[in-house]
N, C-alpha and C positions, 0 to 999 in steps of 0.2 A: 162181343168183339174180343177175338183175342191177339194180344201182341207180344212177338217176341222180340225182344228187344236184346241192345248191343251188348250188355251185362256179360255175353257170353265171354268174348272176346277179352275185356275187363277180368272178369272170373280166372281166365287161364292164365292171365300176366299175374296174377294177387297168386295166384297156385308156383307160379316160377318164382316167386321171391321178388318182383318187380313190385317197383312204387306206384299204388294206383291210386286217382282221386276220382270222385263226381262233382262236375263242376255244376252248380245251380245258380241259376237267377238272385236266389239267396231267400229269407220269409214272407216276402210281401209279392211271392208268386204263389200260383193260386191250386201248384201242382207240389207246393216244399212239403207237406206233408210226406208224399209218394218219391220224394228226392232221400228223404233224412232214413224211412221205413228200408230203403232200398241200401242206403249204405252200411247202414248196422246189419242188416242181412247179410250185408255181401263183405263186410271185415275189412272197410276202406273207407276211404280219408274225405267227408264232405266238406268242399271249400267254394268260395266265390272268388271274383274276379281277382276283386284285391288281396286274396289270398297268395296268390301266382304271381312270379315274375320271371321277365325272359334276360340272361344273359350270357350274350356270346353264342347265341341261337337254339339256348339250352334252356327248357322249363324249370322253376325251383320252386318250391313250397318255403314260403318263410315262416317259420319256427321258430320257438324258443331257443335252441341249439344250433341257427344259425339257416342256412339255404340248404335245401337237401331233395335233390335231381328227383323230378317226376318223371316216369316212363308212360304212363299211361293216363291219358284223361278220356273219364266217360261224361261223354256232354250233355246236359240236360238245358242249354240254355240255345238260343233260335239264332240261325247263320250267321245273319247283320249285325249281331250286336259282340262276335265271337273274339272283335280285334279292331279297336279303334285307330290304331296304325292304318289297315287298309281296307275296311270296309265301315261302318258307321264311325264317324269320326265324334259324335254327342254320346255314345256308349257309354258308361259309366261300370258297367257288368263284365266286361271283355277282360282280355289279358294284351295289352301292347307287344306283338310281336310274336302272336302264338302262330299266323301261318308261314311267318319264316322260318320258325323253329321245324316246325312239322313237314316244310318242304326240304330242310338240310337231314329228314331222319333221324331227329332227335328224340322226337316223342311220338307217339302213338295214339289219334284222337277215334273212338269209339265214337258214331255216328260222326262221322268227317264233316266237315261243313261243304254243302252242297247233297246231302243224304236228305236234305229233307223236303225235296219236291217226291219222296215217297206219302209223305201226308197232303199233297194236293188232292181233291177230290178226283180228278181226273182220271189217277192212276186206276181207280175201282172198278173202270170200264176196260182196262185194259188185262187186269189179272185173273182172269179164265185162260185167257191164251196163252201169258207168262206162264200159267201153272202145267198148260200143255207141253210147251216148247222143255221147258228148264226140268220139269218133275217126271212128263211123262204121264201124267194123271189130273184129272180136275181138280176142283180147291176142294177139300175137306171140311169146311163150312162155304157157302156160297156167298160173295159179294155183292154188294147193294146196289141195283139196278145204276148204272151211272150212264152217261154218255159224254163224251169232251165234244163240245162244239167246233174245234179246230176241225175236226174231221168231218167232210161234207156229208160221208152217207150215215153216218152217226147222227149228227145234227138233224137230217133229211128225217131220220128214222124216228128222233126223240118226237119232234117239233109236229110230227102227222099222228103219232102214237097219245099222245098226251095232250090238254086243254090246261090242266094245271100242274104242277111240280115242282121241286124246292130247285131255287137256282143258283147256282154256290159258282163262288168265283175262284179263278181257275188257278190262280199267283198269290204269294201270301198278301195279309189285307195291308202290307205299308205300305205298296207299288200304287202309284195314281192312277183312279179311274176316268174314262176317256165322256164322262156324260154329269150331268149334276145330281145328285138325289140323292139318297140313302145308300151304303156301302151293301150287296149283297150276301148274301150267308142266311141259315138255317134261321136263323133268330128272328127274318122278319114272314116266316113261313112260307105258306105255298102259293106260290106267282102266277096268276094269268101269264102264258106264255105268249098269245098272239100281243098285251101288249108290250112286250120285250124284242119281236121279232128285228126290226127294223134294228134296234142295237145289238143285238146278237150277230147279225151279218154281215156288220159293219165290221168288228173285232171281235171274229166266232172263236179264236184261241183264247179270249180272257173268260170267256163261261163254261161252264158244265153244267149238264142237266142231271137231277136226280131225283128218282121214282122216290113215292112217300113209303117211306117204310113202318107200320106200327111199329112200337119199342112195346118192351114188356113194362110191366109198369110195377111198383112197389110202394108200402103205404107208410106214411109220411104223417109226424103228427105235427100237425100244424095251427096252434093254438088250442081252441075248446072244444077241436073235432079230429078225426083222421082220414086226411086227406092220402093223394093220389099222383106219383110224378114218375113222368117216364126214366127208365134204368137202364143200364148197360154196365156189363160184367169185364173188366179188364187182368188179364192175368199174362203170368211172366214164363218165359222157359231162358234158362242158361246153361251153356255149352257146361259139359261135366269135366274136360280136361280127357275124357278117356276117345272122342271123335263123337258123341250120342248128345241127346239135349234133354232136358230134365226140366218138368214143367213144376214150378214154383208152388207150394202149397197155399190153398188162399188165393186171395186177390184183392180189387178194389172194385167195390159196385158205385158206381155215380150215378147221383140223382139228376136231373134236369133242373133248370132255376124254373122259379114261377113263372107263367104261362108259355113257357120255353116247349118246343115241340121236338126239339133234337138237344142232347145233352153235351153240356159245354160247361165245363171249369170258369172260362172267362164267362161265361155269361151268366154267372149266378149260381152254379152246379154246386152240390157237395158231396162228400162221401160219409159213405154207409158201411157197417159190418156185412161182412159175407159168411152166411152158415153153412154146412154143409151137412143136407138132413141125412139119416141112414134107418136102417129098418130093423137091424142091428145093432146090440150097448158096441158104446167106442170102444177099442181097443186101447191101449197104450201104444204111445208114437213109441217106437223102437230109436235106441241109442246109433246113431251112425257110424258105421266102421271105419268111416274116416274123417276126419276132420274138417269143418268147415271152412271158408275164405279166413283169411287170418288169423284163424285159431292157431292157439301151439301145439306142436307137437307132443308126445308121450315124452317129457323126459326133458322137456325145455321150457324155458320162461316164456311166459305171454310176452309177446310183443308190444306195449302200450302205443296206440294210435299216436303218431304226430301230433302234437300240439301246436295249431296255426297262433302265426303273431296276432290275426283278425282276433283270436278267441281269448288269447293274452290281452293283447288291450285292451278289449271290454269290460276283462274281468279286474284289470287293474284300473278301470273308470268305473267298473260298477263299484268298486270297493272306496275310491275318493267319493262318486256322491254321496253314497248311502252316509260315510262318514259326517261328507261336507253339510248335508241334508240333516242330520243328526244335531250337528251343531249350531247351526242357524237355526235349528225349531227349540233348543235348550234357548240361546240368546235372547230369542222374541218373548219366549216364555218370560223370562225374570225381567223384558225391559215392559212388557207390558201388565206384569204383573205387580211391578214396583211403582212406575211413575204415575205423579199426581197433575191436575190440573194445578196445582198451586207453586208458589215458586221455592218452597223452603229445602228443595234439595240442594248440594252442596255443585256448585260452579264444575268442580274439575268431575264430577260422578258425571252428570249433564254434559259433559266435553267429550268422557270418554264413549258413554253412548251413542252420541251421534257419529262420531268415528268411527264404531265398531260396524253398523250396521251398513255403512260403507265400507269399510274395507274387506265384509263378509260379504258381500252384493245385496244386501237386502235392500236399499236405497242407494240411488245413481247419485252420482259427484252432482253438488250443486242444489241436491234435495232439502228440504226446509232440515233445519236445524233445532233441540229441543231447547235449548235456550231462547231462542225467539219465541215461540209456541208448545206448551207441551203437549196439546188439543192438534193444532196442525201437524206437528210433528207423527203423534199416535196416529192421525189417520192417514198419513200417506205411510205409515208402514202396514197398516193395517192395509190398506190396497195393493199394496207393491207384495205383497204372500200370496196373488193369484197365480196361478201357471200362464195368464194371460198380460202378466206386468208387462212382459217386454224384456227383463233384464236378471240377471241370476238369483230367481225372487225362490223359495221355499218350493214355489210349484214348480217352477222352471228347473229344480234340482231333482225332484220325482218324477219328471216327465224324460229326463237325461237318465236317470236309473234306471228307466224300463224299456227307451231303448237302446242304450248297453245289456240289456239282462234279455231282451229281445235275443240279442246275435247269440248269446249264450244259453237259450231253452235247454238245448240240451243236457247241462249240465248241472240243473238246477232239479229237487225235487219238488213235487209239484207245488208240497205246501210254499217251498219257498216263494215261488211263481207266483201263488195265487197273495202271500203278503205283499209283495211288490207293488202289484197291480192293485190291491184292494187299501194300500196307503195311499196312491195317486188317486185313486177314484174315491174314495172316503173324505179326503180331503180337500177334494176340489168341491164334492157336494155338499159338506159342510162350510166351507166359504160362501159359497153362492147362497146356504140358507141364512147366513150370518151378516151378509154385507150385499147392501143393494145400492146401486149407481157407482159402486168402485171401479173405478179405472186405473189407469198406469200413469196417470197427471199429477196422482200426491190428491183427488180429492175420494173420500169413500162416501159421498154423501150420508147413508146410514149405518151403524153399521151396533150388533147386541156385542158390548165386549166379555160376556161372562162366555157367550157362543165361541165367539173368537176364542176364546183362553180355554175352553175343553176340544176346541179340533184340536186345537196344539197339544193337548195335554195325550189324546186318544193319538194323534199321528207319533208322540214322543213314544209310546208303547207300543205301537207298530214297528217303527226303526229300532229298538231295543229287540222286537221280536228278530228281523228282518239280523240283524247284526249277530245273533245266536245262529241262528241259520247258517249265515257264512260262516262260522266256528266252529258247528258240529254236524254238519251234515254236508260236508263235500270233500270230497277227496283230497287228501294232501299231498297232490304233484306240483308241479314248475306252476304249472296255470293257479292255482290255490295261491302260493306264494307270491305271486303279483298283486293276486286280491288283496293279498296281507298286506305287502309291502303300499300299493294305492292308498289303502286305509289309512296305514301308519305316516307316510309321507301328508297327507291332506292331517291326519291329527297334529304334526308335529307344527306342519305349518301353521293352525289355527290355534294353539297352544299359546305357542311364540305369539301370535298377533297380539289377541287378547293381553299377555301379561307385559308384554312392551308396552301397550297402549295405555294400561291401568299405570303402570312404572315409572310411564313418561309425563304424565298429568298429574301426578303425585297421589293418585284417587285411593291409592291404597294404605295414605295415612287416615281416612276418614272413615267409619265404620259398615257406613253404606256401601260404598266402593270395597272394602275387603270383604264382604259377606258376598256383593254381587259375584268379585272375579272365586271363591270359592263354591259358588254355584255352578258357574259355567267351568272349572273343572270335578266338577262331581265329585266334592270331595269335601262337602260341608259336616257330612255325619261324623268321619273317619278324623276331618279336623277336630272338632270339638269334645273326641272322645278321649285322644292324645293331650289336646291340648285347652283344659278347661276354661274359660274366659278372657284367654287370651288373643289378642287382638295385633300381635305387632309383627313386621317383615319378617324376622328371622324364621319364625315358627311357621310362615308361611312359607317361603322360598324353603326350607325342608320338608314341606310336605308337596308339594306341588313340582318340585326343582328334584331335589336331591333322592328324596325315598323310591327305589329302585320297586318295591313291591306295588307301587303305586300304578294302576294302570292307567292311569291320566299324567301322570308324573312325567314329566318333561325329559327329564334324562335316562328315565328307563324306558319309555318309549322309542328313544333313539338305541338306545342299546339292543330292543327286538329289533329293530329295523336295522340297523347293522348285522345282524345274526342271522335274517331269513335273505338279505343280499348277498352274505357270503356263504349260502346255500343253493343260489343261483347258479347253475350250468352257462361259465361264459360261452357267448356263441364262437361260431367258429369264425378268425377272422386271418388275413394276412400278413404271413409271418414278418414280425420287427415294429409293428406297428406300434407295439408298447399299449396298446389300451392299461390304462388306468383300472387296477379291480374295485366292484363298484363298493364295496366300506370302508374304501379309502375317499372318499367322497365325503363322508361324513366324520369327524372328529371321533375320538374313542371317548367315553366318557373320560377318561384319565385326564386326558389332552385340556379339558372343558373346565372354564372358572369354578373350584371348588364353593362349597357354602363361604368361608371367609371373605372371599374375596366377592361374591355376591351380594352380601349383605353391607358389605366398605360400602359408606358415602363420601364423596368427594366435598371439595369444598362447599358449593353450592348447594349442598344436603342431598344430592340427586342421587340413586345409584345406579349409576353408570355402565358399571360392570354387567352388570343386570338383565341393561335395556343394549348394552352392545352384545351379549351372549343372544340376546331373543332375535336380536336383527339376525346376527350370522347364524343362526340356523334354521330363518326363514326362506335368507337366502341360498342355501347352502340345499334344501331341499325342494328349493324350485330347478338347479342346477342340475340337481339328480332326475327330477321325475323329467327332463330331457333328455337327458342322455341314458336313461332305458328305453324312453320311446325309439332313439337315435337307434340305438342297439340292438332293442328286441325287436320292436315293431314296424320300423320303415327299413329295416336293415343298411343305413346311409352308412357308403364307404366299407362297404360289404361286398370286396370282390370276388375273397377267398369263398369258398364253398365248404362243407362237412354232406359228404354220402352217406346218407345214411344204410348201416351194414342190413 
């Protein structure tokens, strides 16, 4: 089969300097493979629904840099769902307001919506005589015997000619059918026709008939043998810009799904490499004289693709969970590697644990408490680390990573990809070997805690991998530094928790309590190296607080995080509005309770200073990570535009 597709059209707008996109369904369709291979090829901008927005009857791609006017969209995604304004209004894929845009001439949609009763089977019966009329010549490979039942001497013709044959329905499969039974199509193969006839006659427009055609077939390994599935070769031609069309090197071969007799993506189908044998050594591909789609020119900068706010946000959630995940597996580690069944720990350590694992989500508001039980307590944390708890448990935080890092495959290399995925799946098979009858009710019925305490230990080495990753293996543009700044925001925040929480219980005059919280800032080695046997606040709040070299350190933390914000390209917005720049958001360390005044106990022996500096810049970075989403991501109050040159 070969198809040429609207790429061409596309191609010539990306050649005039016009903003093109492909607009897909997005990864959980069963063609993004053939969506993502097409745009990299073609040196233009892959987006989904909510990537797009309409305003003032004008398409914009939101970015990093603000809303910046799309001319052209190549559509890969099916009519109904193209605009929940006026045609599927449950859409979730669509763009609100793309066919008014497109009826005012604003933008330019490659396969228009309504282009695609070309893919009804019907048409196949019709394009011999198309190819007469319009080319002047027959078709140059020949079409699959079809016939539309709407037309009577067609139908006359198929229905006498044939006993059996594949019956394919006429309209795409969301339109109701007028009889009860299985929907038809290729998948449920070849149909006695005489017992169809009676509905066929009734509404002879919703059927077409189509003769069997063998496919060629391709071999297929399929466990402990090699098997056998039927194939079909799909390839591409786009217009070259000079009036000629230029047929794509390659292609995609598609397999059939299992006992499939016509080949179908939805129905199971997958793709295959395409070789191309020769009898002949290959040559070397010769360098092209000219330039491909978006390439630069001799003598000019690469143009770097648009950066969607879809791909910004992810990346600035992939970068908090991974964080958040990070810190919640450190946590559970040292509370369940410390606590005893017996009650000789000290009240306020016991206070502050139970706290913490709340207010990191590891346990829901209202979960048993370790003062009452340390036995009840341990196992409903020990159950609540399934990705099945129910509520922002360890699992629930890996399973949130990967689909953020989902939206963002492409930007990730593989090995990245494959830690991702192989921390959620290691560690949910590791639970399940470890803990049997756990549920999300607080009981684990049984559960090995030595097992427990090595997933945590093996998934704590995987997020350390996973966190290297993000540091040195991705580019450092705009999208990178959201990753960073996500990170840095979710650390500052859970910094601040932890040592308020310890601050405010007093847990940090008791030796257990200052050994736990310089665990959970990874900084027990670096402490005790500085500061030999030393036990008391000062020594702590400078190594945790103040020492800027410290990458866990509370206030040097904030100071990356102020410095990769005002490295951010503010977006484009309407003039006078005053937006606020965003590390003005955050205090300058200057600004910020020096060590003296941190260390001051107030009357009450509390220090105050302390536990009000941890609040305000809890709060101070929940403020923040809305108003970049505000900014970059949903572009609210974003009326002004930036064109991109």
């Amino acid at each position: 089969v070969t198809q040429l597709t609207a790429a061409g059209a596309a191609g010539a707008a990306a050649a005039a300097g016009k903003h093109v996109v492909l607009l897909t369904p997005g990864p959980y369709n069963e063609t993004y493979f053939e969506h993502t291979f097409l745009a990299r090829y073609l040196g233009i901008t892959l987006v989904e629904g909510k990537d797009l927005t309409v305003r003032n009857e004008v398409v914009y791609l939101k970015t990093l840099a603000g809303l910046e006017r799309v001319d052209v969209i190549l559509r890969r995604l099916d009519d109904a769902y193209c605009d929940p304004v006026e045609l599927r209004q449950d859409s979730t894929l669509g763009v609100p307001g793309l066919l008014q845009a497109m009826r005012a001439g604003n933008v330019l949609v490659s396969n228009a919506p309504g282009s695609g009763f070309m893919e009804t089977p019907a048409i196949h019966g019709f394009l011999p005589g198309i190819a007469r009329e319009l080319l002047g010549e027959p078709l140059l490979l020949p079409s699959v015997p079809s016939w539309w039942c709407g037309e009577a001497s067609a139908r006359a013709q198929a229905l006498a000619q044939f006993s059996e044959a594949f019956l394919m329905p006429t309209y795409p499969r969301g339109l109701a059918q007028p009889w009860e039974g299985p929907r038809l199509g290729m998948e449920l193969g070849l149909q006695r026709l005489a017992d169809w006839r009676e509905r066929i006659e009734q509404v002879p427009d919703l059927f077409t008939i189509q003769a069997d055609l063998p496919l060629s077939h391709a071999p297929r390994w399929e466990g402990p043998h090699i098997g056998s599935r039927a194939a079909m070769l799909r390839v591409f031609a786009i217009a070259d810009g000079r009036g000629g069309w230029q047929v794509m090197p390659g292609g995609f071969t598609r397999l059939a799904g299992e006992g499939q007799p016509g080949v179908s993506m939805q129905l199971g189908g997958s793709s295959v490499d395409t070789w191309v044998l020769s009898s002949q050594p290959a040559q070397p591909a010769p360098v092209p004289a000219t330039p491909m789609l978006g390439a630069a020119h001799p003598g000019r900068a690469a143009k770097p693709l648009a950066v969607s706010s879809r791909a910004a946000e992810n990346l600035f959630w992939a970068g908090r969970y991974a964080e958040r995940a990070e810190n919640n597996v450190r946590l559970c580690r040292l509370v369940l590697g410390s606590i005893e069944s017996s009650d000789e720990r000290d009240d306020s350590v016991l206070d502050v644990i139970g706290e913490l694992v709340v207010a990191c989500g590891l346990l829901p508001t209202g979960a048993p408490q370790p003062r009452a039980s340390l036995r009840v307590f341990e196992r409903s944390l020990v159950a609540a680390l399934a990705e099945s708890a129910g509520w922002t448990s360890v699992g629930q935080n890996l399973a949130s990573h990967v689909l953020a890092a989902t939206e963002i495959r492409n930007r990730l290399s593989n090995d990245h990809w494959r830690m991702i995925l192989a921390a959620r799946n290691d560690f949910g098979d590791a639970m399940a070997a470890a803990c049997t009858g756990a549920s999300g009710s607080g009981d684990c019925g049984y559960y090995d805690r030595p097992r427990v305490l090595a997933a945590l230990d093996h998934l704590g080495m995987q997020l350390a991998a996973i966190s290297g990753a993000q540091g040195d293996r991705m580019m450092r543009d705009e999208a990178w530094r959201l990753l960073f700044i996500g990170r840095h925001i979710e650390r500052v925040s859970t910094l601040s928790t932890f040592l308020e929480v310890f601050t405010r219980h007093g847990a940090l005059l008791h030796r257990s309590g200052f050994d736990l919280l310089l665990h959970l800032f990874d900084s027990t080695l670096t402490f005790r190296a500085l500061y030999p046997g030393r036990t008391d606040v000062p020594a702590l709040v400078e190594q945790v607080v103040i020492e800027p070299t410290n990458p866990r350190g509370l206030y040097g933390v904030l100071a990356r995080l102020r410095v990769k914000l005002g490295q951010l390209t503010p977006p484009a917005s309407p003039a006078g509005t005053g937006r606020t720049p965003l590390p003005q958001w955050l205090p300058a360390v200057e600004a910020l309770p020096g060590w003296d005044a941190l260390c001051r106990r107030d009357e009450s022996g509390q220090y105050t200073n302390l536990v009000q500096a941890c609040d305000q810049l809890s709060s101070l970075v929940g403020q923040l990570s809305d108003e970049i989403s505000a900014r970059y991501f949903s572009h609210a109050g974003m009326a002004g535009v930036r064109v991109r040159p």
